[in-house]
N, C-alpha and C positions, 0 to 999 in steps of 0.2 A: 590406575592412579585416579580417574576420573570417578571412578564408582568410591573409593575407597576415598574420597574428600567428602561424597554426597554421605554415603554410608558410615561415618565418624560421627552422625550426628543422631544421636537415638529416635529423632524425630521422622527422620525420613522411613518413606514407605511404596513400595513398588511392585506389582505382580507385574509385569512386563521385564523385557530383556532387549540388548540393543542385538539388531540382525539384520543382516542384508537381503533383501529380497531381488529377486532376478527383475520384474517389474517397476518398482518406484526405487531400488536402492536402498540405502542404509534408514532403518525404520525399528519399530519397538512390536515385538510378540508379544503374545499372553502366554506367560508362565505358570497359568494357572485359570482354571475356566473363572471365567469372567461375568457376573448378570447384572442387567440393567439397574442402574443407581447404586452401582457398587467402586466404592474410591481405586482408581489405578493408580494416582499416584498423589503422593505429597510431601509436598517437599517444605524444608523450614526456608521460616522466610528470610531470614539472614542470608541466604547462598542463593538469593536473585541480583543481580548486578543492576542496579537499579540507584536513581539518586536518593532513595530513601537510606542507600543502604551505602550513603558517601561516608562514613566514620571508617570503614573496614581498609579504606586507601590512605597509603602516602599522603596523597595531594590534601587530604581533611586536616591534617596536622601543619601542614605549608600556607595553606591560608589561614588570615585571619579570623576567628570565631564570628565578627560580625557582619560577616559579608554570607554568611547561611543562614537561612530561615529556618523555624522553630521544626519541620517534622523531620530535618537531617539529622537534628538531636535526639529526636522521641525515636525515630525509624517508624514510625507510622503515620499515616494518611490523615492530615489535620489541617485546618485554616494556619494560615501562616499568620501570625501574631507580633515578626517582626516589622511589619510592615505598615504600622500604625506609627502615624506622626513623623517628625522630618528625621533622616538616618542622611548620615554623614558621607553613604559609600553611596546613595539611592542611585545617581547618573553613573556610576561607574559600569562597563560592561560585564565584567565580571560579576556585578551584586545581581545585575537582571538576568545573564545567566543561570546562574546559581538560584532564584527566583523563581525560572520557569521548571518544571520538573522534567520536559523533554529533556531540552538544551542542555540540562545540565545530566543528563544520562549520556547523552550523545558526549560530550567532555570527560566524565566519568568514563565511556568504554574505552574515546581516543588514549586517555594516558596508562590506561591497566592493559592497553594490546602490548605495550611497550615497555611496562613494569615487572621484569626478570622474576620478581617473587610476591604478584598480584596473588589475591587472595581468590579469582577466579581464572587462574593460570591454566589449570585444566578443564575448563569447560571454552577459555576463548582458545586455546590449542585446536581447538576440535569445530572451530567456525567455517563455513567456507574463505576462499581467497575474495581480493576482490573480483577476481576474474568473471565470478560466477555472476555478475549484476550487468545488465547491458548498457546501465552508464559509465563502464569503462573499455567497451567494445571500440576498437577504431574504427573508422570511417569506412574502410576498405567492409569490414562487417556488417556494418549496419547497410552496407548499398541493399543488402541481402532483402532486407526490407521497403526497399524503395518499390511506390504504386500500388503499397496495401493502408490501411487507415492507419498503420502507424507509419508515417514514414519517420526517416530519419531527422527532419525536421524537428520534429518533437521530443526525440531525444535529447535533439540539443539544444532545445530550447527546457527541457528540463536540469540538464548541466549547467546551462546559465541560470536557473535557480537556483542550486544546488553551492554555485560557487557565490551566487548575491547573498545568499545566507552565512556562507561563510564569511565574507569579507565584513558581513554589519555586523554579524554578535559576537565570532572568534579571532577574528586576525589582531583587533584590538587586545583584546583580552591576552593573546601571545608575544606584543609588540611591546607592550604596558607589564606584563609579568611574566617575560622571559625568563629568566632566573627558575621561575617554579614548573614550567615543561622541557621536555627533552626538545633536541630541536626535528628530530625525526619525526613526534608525535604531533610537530603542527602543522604536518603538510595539507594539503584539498583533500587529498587521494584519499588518506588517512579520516579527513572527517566525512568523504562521499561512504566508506566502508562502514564507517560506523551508524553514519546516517542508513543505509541499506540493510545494514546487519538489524537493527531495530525496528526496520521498516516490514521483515519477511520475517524474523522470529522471533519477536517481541510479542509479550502478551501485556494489554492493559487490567493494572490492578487494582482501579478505583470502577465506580460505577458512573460516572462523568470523563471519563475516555480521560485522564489528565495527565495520569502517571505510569507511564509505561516499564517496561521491565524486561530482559533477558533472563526466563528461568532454566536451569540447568535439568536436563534430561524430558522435562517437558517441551523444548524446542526442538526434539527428537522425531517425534508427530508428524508421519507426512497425512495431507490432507486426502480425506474424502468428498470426491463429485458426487452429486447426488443431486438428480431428476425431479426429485421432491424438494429440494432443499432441508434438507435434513441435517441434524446434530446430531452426529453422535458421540460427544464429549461437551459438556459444560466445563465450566473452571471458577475459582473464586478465592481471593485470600483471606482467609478464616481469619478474623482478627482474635476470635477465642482461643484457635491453636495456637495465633501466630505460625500459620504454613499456609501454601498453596496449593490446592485439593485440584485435581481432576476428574470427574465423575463421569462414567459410562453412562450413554441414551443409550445401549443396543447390547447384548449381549457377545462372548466371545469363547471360542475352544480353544486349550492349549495348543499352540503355537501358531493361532491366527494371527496377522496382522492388525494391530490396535491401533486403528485412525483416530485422528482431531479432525475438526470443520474450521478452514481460515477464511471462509467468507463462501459468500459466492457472489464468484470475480469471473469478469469477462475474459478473456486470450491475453488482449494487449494489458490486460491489469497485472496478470500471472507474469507476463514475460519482464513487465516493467520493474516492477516491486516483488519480484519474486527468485526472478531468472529461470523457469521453466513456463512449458505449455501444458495443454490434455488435447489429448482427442478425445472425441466425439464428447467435448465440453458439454453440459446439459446449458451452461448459462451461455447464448451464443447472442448477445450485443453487440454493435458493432459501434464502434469510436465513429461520431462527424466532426472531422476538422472543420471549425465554426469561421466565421468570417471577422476579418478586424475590422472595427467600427473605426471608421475616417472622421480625420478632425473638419474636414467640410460636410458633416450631418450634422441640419439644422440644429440636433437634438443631443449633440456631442456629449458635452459637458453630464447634461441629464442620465444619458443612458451608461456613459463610460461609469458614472457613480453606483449605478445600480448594480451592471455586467462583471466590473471587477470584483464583487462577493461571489462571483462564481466557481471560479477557478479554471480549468480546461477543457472539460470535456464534455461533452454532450454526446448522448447516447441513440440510436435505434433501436428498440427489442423489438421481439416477435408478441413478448403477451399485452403489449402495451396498446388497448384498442385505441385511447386518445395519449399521445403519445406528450410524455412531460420535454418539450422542446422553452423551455424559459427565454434561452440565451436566447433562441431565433428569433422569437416574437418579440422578443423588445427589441430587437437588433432591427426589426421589419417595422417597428412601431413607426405610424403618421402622425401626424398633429394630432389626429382626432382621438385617436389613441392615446397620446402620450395626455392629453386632457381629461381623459376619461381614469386613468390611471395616479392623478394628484398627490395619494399617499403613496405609489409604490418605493419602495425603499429597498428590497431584495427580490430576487428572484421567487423566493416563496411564494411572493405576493401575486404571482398569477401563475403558480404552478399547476392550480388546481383551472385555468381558465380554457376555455377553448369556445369555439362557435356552436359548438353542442353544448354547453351549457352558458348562454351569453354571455360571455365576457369577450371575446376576440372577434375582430371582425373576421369574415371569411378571405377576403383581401388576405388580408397580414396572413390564416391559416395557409393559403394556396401560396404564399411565399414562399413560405415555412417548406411546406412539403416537395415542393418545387425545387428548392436548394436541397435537401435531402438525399429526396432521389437522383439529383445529376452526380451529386459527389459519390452517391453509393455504386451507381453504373459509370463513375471515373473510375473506380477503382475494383470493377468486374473484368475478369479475363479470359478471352476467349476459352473457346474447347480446346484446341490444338496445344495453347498455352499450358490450363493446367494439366494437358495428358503427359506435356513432358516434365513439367514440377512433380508430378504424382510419380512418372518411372524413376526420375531422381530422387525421389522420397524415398523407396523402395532397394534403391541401390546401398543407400544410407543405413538404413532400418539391418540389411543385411549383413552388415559388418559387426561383429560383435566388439569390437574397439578403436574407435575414434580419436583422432587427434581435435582438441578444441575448438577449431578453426569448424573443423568438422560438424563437431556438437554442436555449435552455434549456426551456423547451418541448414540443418535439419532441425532444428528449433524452429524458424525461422520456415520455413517450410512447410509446417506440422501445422502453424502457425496464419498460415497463406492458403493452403487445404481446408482450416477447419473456417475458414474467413471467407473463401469464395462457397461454402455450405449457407452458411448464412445468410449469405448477400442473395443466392436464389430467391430464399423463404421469404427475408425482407422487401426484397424489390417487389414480388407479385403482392406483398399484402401493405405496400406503402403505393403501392400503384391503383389500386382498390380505392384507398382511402382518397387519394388524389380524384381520382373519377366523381367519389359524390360531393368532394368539397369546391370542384368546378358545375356540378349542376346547380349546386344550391348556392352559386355565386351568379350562375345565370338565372337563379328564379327572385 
């Protein structure tokens, strides 16, 4: 049925097939040899779930007409033109919703999971549960993770974002026009899924990252690691077709498996916004939980304005000879510093700084590297430790069917293994760095 909605439409186009593979799972073959800058797929653009494509729902005909902006009308990617001069609905939550192009996808998904005769009934049939997202993991789960750089702390300090976003742009909007959602479709739960569902198989359809999208059979793609960092699929939506093209970088033989490129993302990025892991990850960063700036630094106010355009995380890599630590260095910043610094206004602004190219004192760099490395050897574990993580990996690995509790588990494990790999490589070459940034704090 799902082929057979795609397939109704003379537009679409596909040498691939959906098949299970013993290693990654459910994924797309080549049904036909494949070479480089040759279209695998395309799909029209009307059968992407996307706010572009908010006409195709119930809920377009429940509201108002002027509570939508002009490219809901067009279904194409345009300046919003309703938003010149004073509009009647402008403070309402709903209009800014409706406004932003995420928001109002994440709205768009919440009420067609729950719409009996949604016009993408068979492609959300075939989504994972929430299950599969580790912001619905309980407690008892995530200990699994306790005393590696993601602890669980972090989790749920991202569920409490998760549910602050709910509460300011959607619970209004349900409280205020009740009457137009189901009452099932308003739950957290329901918008943490959708929030997650767009987060792991959404593809962006603008070239300004703005308007993202669920495309049907293209979110099929499992990903390619790769040492190089490499693409081997591009994507774009052809405003000539009106469809969304996939394009091979790499060639392929009938019945290979046909990868996409979703980034290249650290473990805890994968696990987070993904729900899986890799081994022997080629990208091995390791997450530093950063420290909270206290409201008795001299420089509170200053730096809290700068630090909050950051967001969470701060990273270690291995290729990083001068390593982009922003948050640290202002977070370390002195008087003399925070003077010397007058325009900073983002992190950007001394992204590029360090004591090797003047801008940071060596002080503040030996902080930096200082807090680094103690977090990264809190969270190294003995030998003894991961020889029995590693037999328990293996006992896991062995089983060819798992109960949940299980898989997540061994995620979580895979996870802790490819993390304590890192932490070796990192710690001897942050400890290097550490050595010449205290001589030349003593010369």
């Amino acid at each position: 049925e799902y082929l057979a909605w795609l397939g109704g439409d003379s537009s679409f186009r596909s040498v691939v097939a959906l098949q299970d593979f013993s290693d990654t799972g459910r994924g797309l073959c080549a049904r036909e040899r494949i070479e480089m800058e040759d279209t695998i797929l395309e799909i029209p653009a009307e059968k992407i779930l996307s706010a572009l494509n908010f006409r195709f729902s119930p809920l377009f005909h429940l509201i108002p007409s002027d509570f939508f902006p002009s490219w809901v009308f067009s279904g194409t990617i345009e300046d919003d033109t309703n938003d010149e001069g004073y509009h009647p609905y402008l403070q309402t939550h709903l209009y800014q919703v409706l406004h932003n192009p995420f928001m109002a996808t994440i709205l768009l998904l919440m009420y067609e999971r729950f719409n009996t005769g949604s016009y993408w009934k068979e492609m959300i049939s075939l989504m994972p549960s929430m299950e599969d997202s580790i912001l619905f993991w309980s407690d008892d789960e995530l200990q699994s993770l306790v005393g590696s750089s993601l602890d669980p702390s972090y989790v749920i300090m991202k569920n409490k974002k998760c549910a602050q976003v709910y509460l300011d742009c959607l619970a209004p909007i349900f409280k205020y026009h009740a009457d137009l959602f189901p009452p099932d479709m308003q739950s957290i739960d329901n918008f943490k899924w959708a929030l997650t569902s767009l987060w792991s198989r959404g593809y962006m359809l603008d070239d300004n990252d703005e308007f993202p999208g669920l495309v049907p059979f293209a979110d099929m793609f499992n990903h390619y690691p790769s040492e190089a960092k490499e693409y081997v699929a591009v994507y774009n939506l052809d405003s000539c077709t009106n469809s969304f093209k996939v394009i091979a970088k790499r060639s392929y033989d009938i019945g290979d498996q046909v990868f996409s490129t979703y980034g290249h993302k650290s473990n805890d990025e994968w696990l987070v916004d993904y729900g899986f892991v890799f081994r022997n990850n080629p990208v091995k960063d390791v997450r530093i939980k950063h420290p909270s700036l206290h409201p008795s630094d001299a420089f509170y106010k200053e730096k809290l304005k700068i630090l909050s355009s950051h967001g969470d995380n701060v990273y270690a890599a291995p290729e990083n000879k001068v390593a982009k630590f922003s948050y640290l260095r202002i977070f370390f910043f002195d008087e003399t510093e925070m003077e010397q610094f007058p325009n900073c206004t983002t992190l950007a602004d001394v992204d590029s700084c360090s004591p090797f190219n003047l801008g940071i004192s060596f002080r503040n760099e030996r902080m930096v590297y200082e807090y680094v490395l103690d977090f990264m050897n809190s969270i190294t574990r003995p030998k003894e430790e991961r020889e029995k993580l590693k037999r328990e990996l293996e006992a896991l690995e062995a089983c060819t069917e798992l109960p949940l509790t299980d898989q997540k588990r061994k995620m979580c494990l895979i996870f802790i293994t490819e993390e304590q790999r890192a932490l070796d490589e990192l710690v001897e070459q942050y400890s290097k760095q550490l050595e010449t940034i205290v001589t030349e704090c003593k010369n």
